[in-house]
C-alpha positions as CSV (number, residue, x, y, z in Angstrom):
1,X,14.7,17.6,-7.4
2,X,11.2,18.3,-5.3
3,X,9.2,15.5,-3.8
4,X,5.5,16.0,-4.0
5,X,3.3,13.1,-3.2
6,X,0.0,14.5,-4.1
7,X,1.0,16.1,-7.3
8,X,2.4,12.2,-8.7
9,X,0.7,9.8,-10.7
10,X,1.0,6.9,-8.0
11,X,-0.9,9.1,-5.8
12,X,-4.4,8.4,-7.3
13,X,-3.7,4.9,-6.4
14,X,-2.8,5.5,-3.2
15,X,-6.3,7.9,-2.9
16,X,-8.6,4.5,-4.4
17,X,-7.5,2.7,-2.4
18,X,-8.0,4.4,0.5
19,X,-11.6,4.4,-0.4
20,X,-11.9,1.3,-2.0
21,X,-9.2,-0.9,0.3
22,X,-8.2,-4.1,-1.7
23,X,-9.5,-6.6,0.5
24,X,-12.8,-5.2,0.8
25,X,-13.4,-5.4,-3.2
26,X,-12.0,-8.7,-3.1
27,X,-14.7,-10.1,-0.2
28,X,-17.5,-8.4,-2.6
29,X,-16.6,-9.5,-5.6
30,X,-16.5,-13.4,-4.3
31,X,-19.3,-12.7,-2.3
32,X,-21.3,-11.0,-5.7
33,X,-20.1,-14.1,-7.9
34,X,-21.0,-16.5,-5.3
35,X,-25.0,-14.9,-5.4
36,X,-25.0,-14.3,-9.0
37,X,-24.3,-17.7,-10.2
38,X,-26.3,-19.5,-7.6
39,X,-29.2,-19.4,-9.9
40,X,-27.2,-21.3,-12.2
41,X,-25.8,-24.0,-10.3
42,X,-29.1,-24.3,-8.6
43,X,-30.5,-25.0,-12.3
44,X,-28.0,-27.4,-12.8
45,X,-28.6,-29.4,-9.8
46,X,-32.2,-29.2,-10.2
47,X,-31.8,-30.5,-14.1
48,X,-29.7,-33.3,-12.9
49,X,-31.5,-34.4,-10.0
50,X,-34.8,-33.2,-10.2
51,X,-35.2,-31.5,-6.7
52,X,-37.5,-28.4,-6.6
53,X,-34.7,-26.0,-5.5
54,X,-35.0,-23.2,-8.0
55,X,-34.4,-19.4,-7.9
56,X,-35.4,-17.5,-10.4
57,X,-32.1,-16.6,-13.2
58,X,-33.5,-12.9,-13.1
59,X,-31.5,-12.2,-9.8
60,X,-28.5,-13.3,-11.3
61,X,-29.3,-10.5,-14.0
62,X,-29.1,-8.4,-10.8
63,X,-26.5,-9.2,-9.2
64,X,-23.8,-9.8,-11.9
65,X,-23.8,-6.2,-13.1
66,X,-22.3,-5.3,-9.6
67,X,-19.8,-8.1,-9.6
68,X,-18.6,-7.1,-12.9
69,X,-18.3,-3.7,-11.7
70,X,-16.4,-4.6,-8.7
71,X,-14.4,-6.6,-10.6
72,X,-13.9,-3.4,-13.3
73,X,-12.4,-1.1,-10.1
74,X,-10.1,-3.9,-9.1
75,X,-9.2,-3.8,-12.5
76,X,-8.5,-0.4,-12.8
77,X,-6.7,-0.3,-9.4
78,X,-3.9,-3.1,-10.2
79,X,-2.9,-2.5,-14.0
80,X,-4.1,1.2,-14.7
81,X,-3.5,3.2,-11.1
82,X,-0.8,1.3,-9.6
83,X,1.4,1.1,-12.8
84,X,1.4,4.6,-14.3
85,X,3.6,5.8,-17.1
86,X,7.0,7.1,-15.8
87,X,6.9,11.1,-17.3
88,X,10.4,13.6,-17.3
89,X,9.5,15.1,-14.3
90,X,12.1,16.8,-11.4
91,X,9.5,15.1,-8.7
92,X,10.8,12.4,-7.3
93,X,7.2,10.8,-6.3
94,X,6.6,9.9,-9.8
95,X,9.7,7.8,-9.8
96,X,8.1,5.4,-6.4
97,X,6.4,1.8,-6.7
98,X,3.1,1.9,-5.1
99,X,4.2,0.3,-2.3
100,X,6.3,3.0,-1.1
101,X,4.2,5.5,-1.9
102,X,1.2,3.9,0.5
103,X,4.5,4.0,3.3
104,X,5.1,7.8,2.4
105,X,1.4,8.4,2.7
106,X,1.2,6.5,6.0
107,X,4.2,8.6,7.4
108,X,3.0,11.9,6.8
109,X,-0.1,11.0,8.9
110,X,2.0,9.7,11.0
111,X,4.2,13.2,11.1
112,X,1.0,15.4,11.8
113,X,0.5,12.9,14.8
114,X,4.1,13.7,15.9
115,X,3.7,17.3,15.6
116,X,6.4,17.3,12.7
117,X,6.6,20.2,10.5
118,X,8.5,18.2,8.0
119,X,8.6,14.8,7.8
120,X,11.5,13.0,9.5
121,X,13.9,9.6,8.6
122,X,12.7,8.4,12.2
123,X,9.1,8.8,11.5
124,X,9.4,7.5,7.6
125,X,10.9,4.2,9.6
126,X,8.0,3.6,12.1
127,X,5.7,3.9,8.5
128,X,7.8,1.0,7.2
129,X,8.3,-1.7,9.8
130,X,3.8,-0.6,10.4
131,X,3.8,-1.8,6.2
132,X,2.8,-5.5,6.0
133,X,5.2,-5.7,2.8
134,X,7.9,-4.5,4.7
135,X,6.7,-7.0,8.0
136,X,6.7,-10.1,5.6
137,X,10.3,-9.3,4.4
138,X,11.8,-8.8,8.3
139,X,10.2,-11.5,9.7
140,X,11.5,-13.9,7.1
141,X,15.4,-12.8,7.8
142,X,14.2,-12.1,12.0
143,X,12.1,-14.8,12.6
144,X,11.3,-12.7,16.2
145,X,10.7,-9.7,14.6
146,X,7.0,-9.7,15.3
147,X,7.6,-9.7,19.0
148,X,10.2,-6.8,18.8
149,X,8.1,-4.5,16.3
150,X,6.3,-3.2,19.3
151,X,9.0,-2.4,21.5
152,X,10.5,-1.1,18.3
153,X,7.8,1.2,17.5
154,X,7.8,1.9,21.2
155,X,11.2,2.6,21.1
156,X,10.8,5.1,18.3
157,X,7.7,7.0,19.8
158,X,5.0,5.6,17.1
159,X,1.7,7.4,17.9
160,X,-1.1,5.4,17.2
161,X,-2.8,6.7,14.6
162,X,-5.4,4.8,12.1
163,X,-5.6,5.8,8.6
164,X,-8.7,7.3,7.5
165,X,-10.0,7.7,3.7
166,X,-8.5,10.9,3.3
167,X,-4.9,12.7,4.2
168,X,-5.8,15.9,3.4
169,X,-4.4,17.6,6.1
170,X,-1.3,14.7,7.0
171,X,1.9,17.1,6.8
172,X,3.4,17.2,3.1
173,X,7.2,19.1,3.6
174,X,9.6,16.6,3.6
175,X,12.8,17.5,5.6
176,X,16.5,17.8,3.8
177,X,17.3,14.1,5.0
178,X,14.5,12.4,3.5
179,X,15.6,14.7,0.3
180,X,19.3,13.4,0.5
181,X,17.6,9.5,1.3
182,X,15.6,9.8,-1.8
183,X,18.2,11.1,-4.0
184,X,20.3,7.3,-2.6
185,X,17.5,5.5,-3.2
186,X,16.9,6.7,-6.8
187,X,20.6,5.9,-7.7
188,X,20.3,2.3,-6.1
189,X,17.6,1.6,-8.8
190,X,19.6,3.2,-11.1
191,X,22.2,0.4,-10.2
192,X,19.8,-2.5,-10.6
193,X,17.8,-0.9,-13.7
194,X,14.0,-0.9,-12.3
195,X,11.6,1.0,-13.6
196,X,10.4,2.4,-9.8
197,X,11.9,3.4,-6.5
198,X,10.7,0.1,-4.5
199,X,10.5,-0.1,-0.9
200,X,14.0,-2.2,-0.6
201,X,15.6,0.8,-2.3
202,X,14.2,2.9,0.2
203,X,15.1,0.6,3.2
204,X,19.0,0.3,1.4
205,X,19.2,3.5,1.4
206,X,18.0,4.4,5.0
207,X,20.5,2.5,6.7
208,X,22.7,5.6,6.0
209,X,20.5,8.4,6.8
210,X,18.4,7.2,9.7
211,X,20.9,6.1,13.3
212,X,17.5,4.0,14.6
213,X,17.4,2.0,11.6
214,X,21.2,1.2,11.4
215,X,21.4,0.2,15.3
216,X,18.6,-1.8,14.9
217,X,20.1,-4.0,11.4
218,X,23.5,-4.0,13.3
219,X,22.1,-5.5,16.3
220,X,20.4,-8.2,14.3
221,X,24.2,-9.8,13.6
């Protein structure tokens, strides 16, 4: 079994997004609807109460077409990249939620900012407790864990790095640990019968193949 990021399907999500972050599509297509039917409620108003507020319906016919179209890539992004068919393949990658596959792509920036030739357990864990997903889920069992990612990340050497559009040249070798960590992870969906890899499988599995990680969860009791 290999494990090739780039060369998955889930990738091209991960590559749209990075372009076209969520959020941002979400603030213009509210902002685009908001403009575009103006017009409309404007019309209404004015046919209601007879006030001479009134713009023209023709820049609606301009600015819907781009609020459809944002609307079409956000679209695209949630049930066509994010969700691809699972093919027989020996790369691992294709078998990862997107989720995990946004950590991976983190973490190998994250490596080339360490100076790893490979990427590392330690480095993959800095990527995860950095993943909002993954900061949601830890704070709700360590209600402190906010205050401790820091000295965590601290802890663990985390460079400070901010991800760009593109990864082209973040490290892509993965070290013999992360192998062996994926190989656990894939069984542990195996176990509960998901379709994907998700991040918990990955975090399940990490506990055994990472000493940073399984100080810090023991420490927690």
């Amino acid at each position: 079994m290999i494990f090739d990021l780039r060369k998955s399907e889930i990738y091209r999500a991960v590559a749209f997004y990075r372009i076209f972050p969520a959020n941002l599509l979400k603030f213009y297509r509210a902002l685009l609807l908001i403009l575009g039917t103006t017009p409309f409620v404007l019309a209404g108003i004015n046919y209601v109460f007879e006030t001479q507020v009134n713009i023209g319906l023709g820049w609606s016919l301009v600015v819907l077409p781009f609020a459809f179209s944002v609307m079409f890539f956000e679209l695209f992004g949630n049930y066509y990249l994010k969700h691809p068919k699972i093919k027989s393949t020996n790369n691992i990658a294709d078998l990862i939620e997107f989720e995990a596959a946004k950590v991976f792509d983190r973490a190998f920036e994250l490596a080339r900012g360490l100076g790893e030739k490979s990427l590392s357990t330690r480095t993959l864990f800095i990527a995860l407790i950095e993943d909002n997903v993954v900061e949601k889920l830890f704070t709700r069992i360590i209600p402190s864990f906010r205050l401790i990612k820091k000295q965590l990340k601290e802890s663990l050497d985390g460079p400070k790095l901010y991800s760009g559009p593109f990864s082209l040249f973040a490290v892509q070798e993965i070290s013999p640990e992360i192998t062996g960590l994926m190989e656990d992870a894939t069984a542990i969906r195996d176990k509960h019968g998901s379709r994907f890899v998700s991040v918990l499988d990955i975090l399940a599995a990490l506990f055994d193949h990472n000493k940073e990680f399984k100080q810090f969860i023991i420490s927690q009791d």
